[in-house]
C-alpha positions in Angstrom: 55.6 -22.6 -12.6 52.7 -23.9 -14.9 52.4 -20.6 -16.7 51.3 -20.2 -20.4 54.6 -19.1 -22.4 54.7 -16.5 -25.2 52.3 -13.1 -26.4 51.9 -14.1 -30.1 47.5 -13.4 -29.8 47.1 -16.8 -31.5 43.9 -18.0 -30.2 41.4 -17.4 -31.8 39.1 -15.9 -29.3 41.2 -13.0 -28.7 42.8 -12.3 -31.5 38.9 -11.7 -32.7 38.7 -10.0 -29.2 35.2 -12.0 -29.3 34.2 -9.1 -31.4 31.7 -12.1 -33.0 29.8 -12.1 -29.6 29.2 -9.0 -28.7 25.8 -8.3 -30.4 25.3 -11.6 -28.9 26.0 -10.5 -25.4 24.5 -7.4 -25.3 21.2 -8.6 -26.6 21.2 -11.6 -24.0 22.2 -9.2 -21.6 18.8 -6.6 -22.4 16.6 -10.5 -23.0 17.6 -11.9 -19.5 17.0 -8.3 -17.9 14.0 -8.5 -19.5 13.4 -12.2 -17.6 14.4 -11.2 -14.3 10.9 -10.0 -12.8 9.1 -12.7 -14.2 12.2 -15.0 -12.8 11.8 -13.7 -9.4 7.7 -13.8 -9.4 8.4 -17.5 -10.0 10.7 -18.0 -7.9 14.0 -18.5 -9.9 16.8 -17.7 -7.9 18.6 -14.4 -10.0 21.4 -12.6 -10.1 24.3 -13.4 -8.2 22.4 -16.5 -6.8 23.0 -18.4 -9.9 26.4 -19.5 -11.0 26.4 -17.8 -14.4 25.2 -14.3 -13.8 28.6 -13.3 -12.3 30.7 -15.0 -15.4 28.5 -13.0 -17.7 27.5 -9.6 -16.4 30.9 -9.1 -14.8 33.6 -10.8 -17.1 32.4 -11.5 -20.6 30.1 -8.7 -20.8 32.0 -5.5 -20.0 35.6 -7.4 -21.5 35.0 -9.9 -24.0 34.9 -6.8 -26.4 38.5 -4.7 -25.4 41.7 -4.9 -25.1 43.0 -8.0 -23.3 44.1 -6.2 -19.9 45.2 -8.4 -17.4 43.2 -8.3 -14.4 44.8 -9.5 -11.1 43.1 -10.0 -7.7 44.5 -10.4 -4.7 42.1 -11.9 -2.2 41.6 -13.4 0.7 40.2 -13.5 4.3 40.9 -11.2 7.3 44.2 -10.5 8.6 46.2 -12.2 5.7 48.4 -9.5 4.6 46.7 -9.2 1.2 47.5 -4.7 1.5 51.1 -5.4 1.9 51.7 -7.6 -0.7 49.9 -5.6 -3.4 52.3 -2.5 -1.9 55.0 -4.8 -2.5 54.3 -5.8 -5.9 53.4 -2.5 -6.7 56.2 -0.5 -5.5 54.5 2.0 -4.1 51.7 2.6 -1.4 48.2 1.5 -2.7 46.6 0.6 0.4 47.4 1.6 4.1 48.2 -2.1 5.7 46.9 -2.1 9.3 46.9 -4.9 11.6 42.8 -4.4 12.5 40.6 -7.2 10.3 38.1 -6.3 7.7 40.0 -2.6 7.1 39.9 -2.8 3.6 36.3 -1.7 2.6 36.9 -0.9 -0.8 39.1 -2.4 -3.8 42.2 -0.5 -4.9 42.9 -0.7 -8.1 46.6 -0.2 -9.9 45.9 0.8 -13.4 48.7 1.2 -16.6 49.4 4.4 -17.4 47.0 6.0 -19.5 43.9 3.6 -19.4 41.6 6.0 -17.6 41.3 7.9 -20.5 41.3 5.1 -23.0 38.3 3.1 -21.6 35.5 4.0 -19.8 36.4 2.5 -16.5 32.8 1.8 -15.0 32.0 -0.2 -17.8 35.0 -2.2 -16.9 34.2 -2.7 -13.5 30.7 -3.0 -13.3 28.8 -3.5 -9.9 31.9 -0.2 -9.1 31.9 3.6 -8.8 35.3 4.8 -9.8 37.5 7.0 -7.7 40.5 8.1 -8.1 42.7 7.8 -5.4 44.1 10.2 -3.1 45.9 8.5 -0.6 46.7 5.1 1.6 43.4 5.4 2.7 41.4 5.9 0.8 40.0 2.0 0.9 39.1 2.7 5.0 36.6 5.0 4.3 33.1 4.0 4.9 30.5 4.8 2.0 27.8 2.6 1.3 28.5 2.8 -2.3 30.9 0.2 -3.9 33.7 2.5 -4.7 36.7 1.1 -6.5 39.8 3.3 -5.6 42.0 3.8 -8.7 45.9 4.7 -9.1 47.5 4.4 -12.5 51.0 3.1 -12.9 54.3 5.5 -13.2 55.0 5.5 -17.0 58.3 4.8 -15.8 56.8 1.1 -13.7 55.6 -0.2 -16.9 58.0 -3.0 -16.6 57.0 -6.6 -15.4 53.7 -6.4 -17.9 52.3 -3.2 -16.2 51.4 -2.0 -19.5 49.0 -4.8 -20.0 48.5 -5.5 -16.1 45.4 -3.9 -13.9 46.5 -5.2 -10.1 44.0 -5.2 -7.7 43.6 -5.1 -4.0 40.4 -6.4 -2.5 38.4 -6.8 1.0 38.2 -9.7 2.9 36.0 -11.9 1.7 35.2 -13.4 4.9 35.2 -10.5 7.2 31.4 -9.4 9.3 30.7 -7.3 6.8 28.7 -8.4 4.1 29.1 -5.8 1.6 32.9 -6.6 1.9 31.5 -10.3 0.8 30.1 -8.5 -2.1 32.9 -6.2 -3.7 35.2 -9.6 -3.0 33.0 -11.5 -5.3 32.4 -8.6 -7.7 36.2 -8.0 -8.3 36.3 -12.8 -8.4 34.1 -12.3 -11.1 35.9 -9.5 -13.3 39.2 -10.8 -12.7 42.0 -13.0 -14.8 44.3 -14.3 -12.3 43.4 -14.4 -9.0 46.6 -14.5 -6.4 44.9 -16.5 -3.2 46.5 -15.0 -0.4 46.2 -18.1 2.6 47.7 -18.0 6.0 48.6 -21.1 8.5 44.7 -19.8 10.1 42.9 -19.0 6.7 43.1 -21.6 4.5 40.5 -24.1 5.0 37.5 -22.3 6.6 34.9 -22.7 4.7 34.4 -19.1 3.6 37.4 -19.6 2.4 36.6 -22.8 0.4 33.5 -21.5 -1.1 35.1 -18.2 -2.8 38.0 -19.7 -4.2 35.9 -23.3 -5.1 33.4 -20.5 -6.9 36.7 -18.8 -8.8 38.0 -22.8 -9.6 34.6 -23.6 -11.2 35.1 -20.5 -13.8 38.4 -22.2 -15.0 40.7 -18.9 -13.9 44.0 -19.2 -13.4 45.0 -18.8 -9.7 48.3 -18.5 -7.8 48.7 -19.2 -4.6 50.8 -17.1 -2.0 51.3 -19.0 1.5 51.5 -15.3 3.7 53.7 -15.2 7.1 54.9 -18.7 7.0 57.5 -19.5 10.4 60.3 -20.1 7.9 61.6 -23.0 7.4 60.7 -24.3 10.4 57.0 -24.7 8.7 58.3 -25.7 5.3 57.7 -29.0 5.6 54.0 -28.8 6.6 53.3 -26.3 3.6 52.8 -29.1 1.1 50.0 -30.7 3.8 48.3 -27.4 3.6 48.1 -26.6 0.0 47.3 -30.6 -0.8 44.3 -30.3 1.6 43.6 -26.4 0.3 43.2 -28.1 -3.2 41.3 -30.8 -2.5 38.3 -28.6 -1.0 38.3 -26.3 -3.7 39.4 -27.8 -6.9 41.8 -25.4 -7.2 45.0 -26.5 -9.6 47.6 -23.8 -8.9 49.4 -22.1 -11.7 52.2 -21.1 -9.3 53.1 -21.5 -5.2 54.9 -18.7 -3.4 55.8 -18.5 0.4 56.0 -15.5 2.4 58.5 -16.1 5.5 57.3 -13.9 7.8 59.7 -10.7 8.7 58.3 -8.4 11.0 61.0 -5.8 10.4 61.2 -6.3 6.3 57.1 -5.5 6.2 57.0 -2.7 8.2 59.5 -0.8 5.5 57.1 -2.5 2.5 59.0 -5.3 2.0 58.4 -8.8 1.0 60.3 -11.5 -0.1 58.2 -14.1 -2.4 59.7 -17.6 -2.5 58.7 -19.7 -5.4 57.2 -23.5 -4.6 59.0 -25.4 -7.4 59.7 -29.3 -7.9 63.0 -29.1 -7.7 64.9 -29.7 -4.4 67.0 -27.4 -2.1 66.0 -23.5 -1.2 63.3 -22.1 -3.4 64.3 -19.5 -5.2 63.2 -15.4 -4.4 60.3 -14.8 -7.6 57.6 -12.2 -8.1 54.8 -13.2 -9.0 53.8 -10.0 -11.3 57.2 -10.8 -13.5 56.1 -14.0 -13.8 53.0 -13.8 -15.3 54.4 -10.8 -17.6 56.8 -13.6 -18.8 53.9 -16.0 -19.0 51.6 -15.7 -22.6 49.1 -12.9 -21.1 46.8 -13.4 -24.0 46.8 -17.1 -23.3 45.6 -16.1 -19.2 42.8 -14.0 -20.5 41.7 -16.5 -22.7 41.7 -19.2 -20.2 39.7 -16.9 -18.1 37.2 -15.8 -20.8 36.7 -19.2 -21.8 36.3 -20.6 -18.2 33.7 -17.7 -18.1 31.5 -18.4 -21.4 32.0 -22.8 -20.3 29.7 -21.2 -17.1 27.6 -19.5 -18.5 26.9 -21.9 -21.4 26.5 -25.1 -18.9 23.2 -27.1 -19.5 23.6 -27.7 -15.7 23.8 -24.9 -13.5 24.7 -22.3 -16.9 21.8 -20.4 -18.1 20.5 -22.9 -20.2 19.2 -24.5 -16.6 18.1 -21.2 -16.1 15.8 -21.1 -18.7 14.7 -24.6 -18.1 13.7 -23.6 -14.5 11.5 -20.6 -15.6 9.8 -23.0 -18.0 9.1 -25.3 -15.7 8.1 -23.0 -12.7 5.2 -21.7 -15.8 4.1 -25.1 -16.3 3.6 -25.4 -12.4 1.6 -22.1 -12.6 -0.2 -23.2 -15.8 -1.6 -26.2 -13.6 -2.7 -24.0 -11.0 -4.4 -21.6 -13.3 -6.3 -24.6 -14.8 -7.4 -25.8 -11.4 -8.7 -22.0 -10.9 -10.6 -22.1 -14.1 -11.8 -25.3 -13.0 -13.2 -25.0 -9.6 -13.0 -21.3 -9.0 -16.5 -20.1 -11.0 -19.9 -19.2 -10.0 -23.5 -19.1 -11.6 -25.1 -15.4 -11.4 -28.4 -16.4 -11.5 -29.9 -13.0 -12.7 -33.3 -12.0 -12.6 -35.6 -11.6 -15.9 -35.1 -8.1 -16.7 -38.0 -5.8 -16.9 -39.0 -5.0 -20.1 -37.9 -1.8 -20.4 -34.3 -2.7 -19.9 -33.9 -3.9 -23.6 -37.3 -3.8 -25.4 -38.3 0.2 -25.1 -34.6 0.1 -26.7 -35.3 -2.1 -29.6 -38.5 0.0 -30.4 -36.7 3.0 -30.1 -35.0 2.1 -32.9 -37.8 0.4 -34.9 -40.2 3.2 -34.2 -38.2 5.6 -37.3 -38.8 2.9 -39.5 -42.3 2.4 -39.4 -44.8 3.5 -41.5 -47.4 6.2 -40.6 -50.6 3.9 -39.8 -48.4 1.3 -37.8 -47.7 4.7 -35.6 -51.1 5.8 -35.6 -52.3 2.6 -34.2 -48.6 1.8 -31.9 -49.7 5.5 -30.2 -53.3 4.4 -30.0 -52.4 0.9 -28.6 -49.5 2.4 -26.7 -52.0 4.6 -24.9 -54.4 1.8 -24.5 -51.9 -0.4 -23.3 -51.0 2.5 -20.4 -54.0 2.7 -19.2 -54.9 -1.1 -18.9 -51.2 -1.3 -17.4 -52.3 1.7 -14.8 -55.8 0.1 -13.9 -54.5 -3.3 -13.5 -51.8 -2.1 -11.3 -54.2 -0.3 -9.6 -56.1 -3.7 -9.1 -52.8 -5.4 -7.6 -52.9 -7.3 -10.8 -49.9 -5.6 -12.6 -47.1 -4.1 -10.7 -45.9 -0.6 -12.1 -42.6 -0.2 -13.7 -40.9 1.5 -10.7 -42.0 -1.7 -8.5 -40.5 -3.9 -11.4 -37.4 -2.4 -10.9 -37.1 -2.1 -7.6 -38.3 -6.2 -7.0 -35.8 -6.5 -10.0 -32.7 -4.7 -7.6 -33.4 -6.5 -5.0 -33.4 -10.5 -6.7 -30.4 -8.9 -8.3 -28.2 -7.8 -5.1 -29.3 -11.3 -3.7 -27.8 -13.2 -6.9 -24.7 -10.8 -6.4 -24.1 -11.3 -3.1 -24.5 -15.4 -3.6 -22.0 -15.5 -6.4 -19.3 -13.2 -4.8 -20.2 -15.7 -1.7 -19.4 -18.8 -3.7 -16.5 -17.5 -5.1 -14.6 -16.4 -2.2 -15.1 -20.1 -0.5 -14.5 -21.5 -3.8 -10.8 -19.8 -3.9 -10.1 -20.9 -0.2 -10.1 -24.6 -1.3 -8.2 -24.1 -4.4 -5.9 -22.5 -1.8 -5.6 -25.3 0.0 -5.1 -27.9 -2.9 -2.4 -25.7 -4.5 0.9 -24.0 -3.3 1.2 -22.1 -6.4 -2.6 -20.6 -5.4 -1.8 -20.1 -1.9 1.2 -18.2 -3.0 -0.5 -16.1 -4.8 -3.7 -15.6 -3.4 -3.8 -16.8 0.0 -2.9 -14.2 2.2 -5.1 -11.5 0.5 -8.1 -13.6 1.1 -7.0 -14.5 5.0 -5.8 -10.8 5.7 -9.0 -8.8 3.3 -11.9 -7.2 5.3 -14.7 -9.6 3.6 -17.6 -7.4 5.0 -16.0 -4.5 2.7 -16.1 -6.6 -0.2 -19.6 -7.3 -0.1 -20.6 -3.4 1.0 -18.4 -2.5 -2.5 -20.5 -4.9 -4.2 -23.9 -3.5 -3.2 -22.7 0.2 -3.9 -21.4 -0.9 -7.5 -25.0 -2.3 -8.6 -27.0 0.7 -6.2 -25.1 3.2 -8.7 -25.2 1.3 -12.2 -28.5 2.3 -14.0 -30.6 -0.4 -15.4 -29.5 0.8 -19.3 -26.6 2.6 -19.2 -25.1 4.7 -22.1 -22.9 2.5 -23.2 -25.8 -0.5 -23.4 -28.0 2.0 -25.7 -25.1 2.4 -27.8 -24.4 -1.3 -28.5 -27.9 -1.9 -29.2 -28.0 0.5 -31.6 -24.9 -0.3 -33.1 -25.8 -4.2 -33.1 -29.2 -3.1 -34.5 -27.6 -1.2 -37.6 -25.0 -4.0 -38.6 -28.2 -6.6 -38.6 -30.2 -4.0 -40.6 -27.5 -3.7 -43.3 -26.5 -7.9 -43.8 -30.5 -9.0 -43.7 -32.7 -6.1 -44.6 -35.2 -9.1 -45.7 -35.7 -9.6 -42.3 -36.1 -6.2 -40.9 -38.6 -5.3 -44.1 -40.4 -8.6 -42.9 -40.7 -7.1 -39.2 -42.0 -3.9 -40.8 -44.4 -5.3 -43.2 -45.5 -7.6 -40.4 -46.1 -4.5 -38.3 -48.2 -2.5 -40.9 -50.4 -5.4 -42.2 -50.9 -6.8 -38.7 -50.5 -4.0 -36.7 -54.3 -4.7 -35.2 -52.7 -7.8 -34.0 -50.0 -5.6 -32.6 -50.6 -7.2 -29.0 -49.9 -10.5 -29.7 -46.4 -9.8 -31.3 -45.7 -7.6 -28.5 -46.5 -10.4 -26.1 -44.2 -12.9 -27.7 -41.5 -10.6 -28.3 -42.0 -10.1 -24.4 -41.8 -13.3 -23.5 -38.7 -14.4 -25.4 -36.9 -11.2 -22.9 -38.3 -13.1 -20.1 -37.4 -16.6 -21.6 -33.9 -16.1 -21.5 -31.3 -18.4 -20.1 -27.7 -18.1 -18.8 -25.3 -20.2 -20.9 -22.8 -18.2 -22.7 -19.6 -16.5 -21.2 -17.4 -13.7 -21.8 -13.9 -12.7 -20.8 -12.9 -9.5 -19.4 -10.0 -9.0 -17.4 -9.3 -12.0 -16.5 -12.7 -13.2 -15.4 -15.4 -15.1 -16.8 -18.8 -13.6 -16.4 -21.7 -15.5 -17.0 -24.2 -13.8 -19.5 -27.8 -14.5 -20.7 -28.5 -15.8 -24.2 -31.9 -15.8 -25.4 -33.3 -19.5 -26.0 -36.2 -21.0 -27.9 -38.8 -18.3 -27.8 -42.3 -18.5 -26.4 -44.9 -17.7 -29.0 -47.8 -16.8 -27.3 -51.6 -18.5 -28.4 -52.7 -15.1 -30.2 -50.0 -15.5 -32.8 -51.6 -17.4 -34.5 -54.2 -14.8 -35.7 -51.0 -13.4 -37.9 -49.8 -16.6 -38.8 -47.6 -18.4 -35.9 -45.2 -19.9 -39.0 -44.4 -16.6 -40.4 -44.2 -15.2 -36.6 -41.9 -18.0 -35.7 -39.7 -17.9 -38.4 -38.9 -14.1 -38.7 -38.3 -14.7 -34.9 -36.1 -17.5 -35.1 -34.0 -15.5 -37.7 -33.4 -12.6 -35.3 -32.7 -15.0 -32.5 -28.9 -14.2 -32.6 -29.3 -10.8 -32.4 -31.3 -10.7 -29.3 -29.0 -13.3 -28.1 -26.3 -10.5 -28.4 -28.2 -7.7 -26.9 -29.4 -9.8 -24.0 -26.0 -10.9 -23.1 -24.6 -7.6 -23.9 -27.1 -6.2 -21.3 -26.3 -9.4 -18.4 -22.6 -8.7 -19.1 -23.1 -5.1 -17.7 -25.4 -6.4 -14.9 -22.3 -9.1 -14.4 -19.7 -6.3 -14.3 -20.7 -5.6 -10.8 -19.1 -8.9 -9.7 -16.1 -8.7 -11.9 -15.1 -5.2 -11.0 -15.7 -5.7 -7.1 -13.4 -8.9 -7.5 -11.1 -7.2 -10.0 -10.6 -4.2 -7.8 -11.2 -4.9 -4.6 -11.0 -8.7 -3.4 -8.1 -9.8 -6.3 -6.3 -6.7 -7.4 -3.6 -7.6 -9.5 -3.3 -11.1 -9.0 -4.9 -12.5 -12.0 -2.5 -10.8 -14.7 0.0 -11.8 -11.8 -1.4 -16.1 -12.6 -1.6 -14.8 -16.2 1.9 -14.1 -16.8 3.3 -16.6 -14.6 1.2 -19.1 -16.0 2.6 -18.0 -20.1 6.0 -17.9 -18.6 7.1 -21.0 -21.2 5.6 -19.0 -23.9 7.8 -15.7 -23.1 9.5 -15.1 -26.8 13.0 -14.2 -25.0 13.4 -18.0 -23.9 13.5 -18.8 -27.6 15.6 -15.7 -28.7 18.0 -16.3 -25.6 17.8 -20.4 -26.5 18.8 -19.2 -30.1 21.8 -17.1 -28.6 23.1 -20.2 -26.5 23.4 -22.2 -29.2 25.2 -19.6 -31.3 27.9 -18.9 -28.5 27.9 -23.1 -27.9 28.9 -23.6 -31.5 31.8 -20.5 -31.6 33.1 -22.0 -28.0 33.7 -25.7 -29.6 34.7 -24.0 -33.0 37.4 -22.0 -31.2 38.7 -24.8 -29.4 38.9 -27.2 -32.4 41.1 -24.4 -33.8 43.2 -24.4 -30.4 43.6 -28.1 -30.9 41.5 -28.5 -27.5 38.6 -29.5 -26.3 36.5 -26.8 -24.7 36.2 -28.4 -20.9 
């Protein structure tokens, strides 16, 4: 018997009941819940496919903070006996033992008396619903829950550490059924002591191996029960199986006990547990349960809550490597991301708008400011101007504004079409140059209806109006801040209007011309995509400036150039939008702020607030075993 001897609370951990990590584990607990979309998006393996998230969310979680309960599993695979010993240690009938495998669906638990109204028992077994029991069979029932069958102890059974003892039946955790797999590994997580229950048939499958290799790696203490051993005629070949039992799992018993097998003696409840010890002759008749009530309880749960924070604290396969992994899956997705913004961008080519588009808006604003004769002669020349504008169109020399616009439409849908064209072949090759990319984008663009994506596109610019609301807004808006931080310049414009407002056409002209002079250069974000918009370059000054001075004319031009650079690419980056919402909403949907987040994974602030947390618990774990005279393992 390698048992821990005496109850004197001395370690530190517990007699602190790790009441100094608890705001530590609950807020890693919220941070990693937090993680766990993004984790799975990336492709992280979660929950109970890492080694630490069991160790956590089911042992120090819900018990590094109570009472130091004892909690005793008995598992192992199909047809072991694992009911009728727990009867037997229990005293009593917990769960009906039938000969048919994989019977037990549900764990059966043997409380002390009075805890069910102490603690909250779901928080103690988490992954469980509670229910009390009713009878022997309670555990047969199917229910696609994970119900966890509850009987408290006799106040007159307290004996043998029942007072501090929660005893626990389990399913097979090798049996068809896979939920059974789950409960088994549920109740592995949350317990102390786990009693492996092995027969001559189930003790090296590897099922087998991998549970109780799993339970080693956690540092629990386990026992080991040899069930329906052909006594003594197999007594010599025990040692054989539990030397080769060990070797596959790692498994370093804390105590052996053989189970001759007696027909008769089980089918009252009985059981008679022979202890494995060094010394030679018959082993002596033992129960386990008295033993470990002799043994120090406090130092069991300790081992066990310590094996448990070792795991989840391991830079290796702890959650430390978690972290690490989501970090580097983001860098991965930042790579892709930068190939995207790369490769994956097109050049909207829009036509010149026609004048009235932004122009007739800038005047609309100047017109208030003007003085009475600049008016006088604007309405004359406006007039004027209408009706050279009507008799050359009527020569074929001018076209009207309504055949502007519509020759306008048209170059634009063209441009549309030729950009959404280039960007759909453009993503198929970043597809095929990156995994990430094809991840993420690759079926959508194999599987979408690409003849509905263009017929989007064409209704999007068919209903947006050449000026919209919002566009007459900005430019008035963009018109008033310049008017209020250079009101030089705006008095110039005026002044240059009323003196020279016979040479009205000329300015006109050039102001004209810089609209149609403009150039596609600058770019602006929005959702995710860049949209090319038009900036207004070095503007054409037409020959008939000159008559009111080309310097002046050029200058006050060239110090209003930003501003028409802002309404002109304010006006392209509504013309643009048709583009950006047809991909936004229809050929990519959400998979840009899908790149976007997977791509600032590293930069998520509950990797740093859970790194800050590790190191915390790392520093308690080696302080607490310095005080133990040990060295955390």
């Amino acid at each position: 018997m390698n048992m821990p001897t005496g109850n004197d609370l001395s370690h530190p951990l517990l007699r602190r009941g790790f009441s100094d990590w608890a705001d530590d584990l609950v807020d890693g607990a919220r941070l990693i819940k937090q993680l766990m979309p993004l984790a799975e998006s990336l492709a992280v393996a979660v929950g109970e496919e890492t080694a630490w998230y069991g160790p956590l969310f089911g042992k120090l979680l819900p018990q590094a903070g109570r009472e130091p309960l004892l909690v005793v599993a008995i598992c192992g695979g199909t047809n072991t006996g694992k009911s009728l010993l727990t009867n037997a240690l229990v005293g009593s009938g917990m769960s009906r033992s039938v000969p048919e495998a994989a019977r037990t669906l549900h764990p059966v638990a043997c409380l002390p008396a009075g805890l069910a109204e102490r603690i909250e028992l779901a928080e103690l077994f988490p992954g469980f619903v509670p229910t009390p029991w009713t009878s022997e069979d309670d555990a047969l029932v199917e229910d696609t829950r994970n119900l966890l069958i509850w009987r408290e102890r006799p106040a007159g059974q307290s004996g043998n550490g029942g007072d501090r003892q929660i005893l626990l039946d389990t399913p097979d955790i090798d049996g068809t059924l896979q939920e059974n797999w789950e409960r088994a590994e549920l109740i592995r997580d949350m317990s102390d002591v786990i009693v492996a229950v092995l027969t001559q048939q189930k003790y090296n499958d590897a099922v087998i191996r991998d549970f109780f290799r799993a339970a080693a790696a956690t540092g629990k203490p386990l026992i080991v029960v040899v069930n329906m051993v052909d006594w003594p005629r197999q007594q010599a070949v025990i040692p054989a199986w539990l030397a080769t039992f060990a070797k596959e799992t790692g498994v370093a018993a804390k105590a052996v006990f053989v189970v001759p097998h007696d027909a008769a003696a089980a089918a009252t409840g009985k059981v008679t547990f022979l202890e494995q010890t060094d010394r030679s002759g018959s082993p002596p008749a033992a129960d386990p349960l008295a033993l470990l009530a002799d043994a120090d309880i406090d130092a069991l749960k300790m081992q066990a809550l310590r094996g448990a924070a070792e795991m989840v604290l391991d830079p290796a396969v702890g959650l430390p490597s978690w972290l690490d992994a989501i970090e580097a899956a983001g860098q991965s997705w930042q790579q892709a991301q930068d190939l995207l913004a790369a490769t994956v961008q097109v050049k909207i080519d829009l036509p010149a708008p026609p004048r009235e588009c932004v122009w007739e808006e800038i005047w609309a604003w100047l017109k208030p400011r003007r003085s009475g004769f600049d008016l006088t002669v604007s309405r004359a020349y406006a007039t004027l101007g209408r009706g050279v504008r009507w008799a050359a169109g009527r020569m074929g020399v001018l076209p009207t504004p309504q055949a502007r616009q519509e020759d306008f439409a048209s170059l634009e849908r063209d441009a549309l079409k030729r950009a959404l064209g280039d960007f759909i072949e453009r993503l198929d090759d970043a597809c095929r140059e990156n995994q990430e990319i094809e991840r993420l984008f690759g079926k959508r663009l194999r599987s979408g209806d690409r003849s509905a994506w263009f017929t989007d596109l064409e209704r999007r610019q068919r209903e947006l109006p050449l000026v919209t609301d919002d566009y007459r807004q900005q430019v008035r808006r963009e018109l008033d801040q310049f008017d209020s931080t250079h009101p030089d310049t705006v008095r110039w414009i005026l002044a240059g209007l009323n003196v020279g407002a016979a040479m009205r056409p000329a300015v006109t002209v050039a102001l004209w011309s810089a609209g149609a002079a403009a150039v596609p250069a600058a770019a602006a974000t929005a959702g995710g995509l860049s949209t090319l918009v038009h900036h207004v370059g070095d503007v054409v000054v037409g020959a008939a400036a000159s008559l009111a001075g080309e310097g002046a004319i050029g200058a006050t031009v060239a110090g209003v150039k930003p501003l028409l650079d802002r309404l002109f690419a304010g006006w392209a980056v509504e013309r643009g939008r048709i583009l950006a919402e047809t991909l936004q909403e229809v050929v990519l949907g959400d998979t840009l702020s899908e790149m976007e987040q997977r791509a600032t994974a590293g930069q998520r602030p509950e990797l740093a607030q859970l790194r800050q947390i590790i190191a915390r618990c790392q520093h308690r774990l080696a302080t607490a075993g310095e005080a133990e005279g040990e060295t955390p393992e």
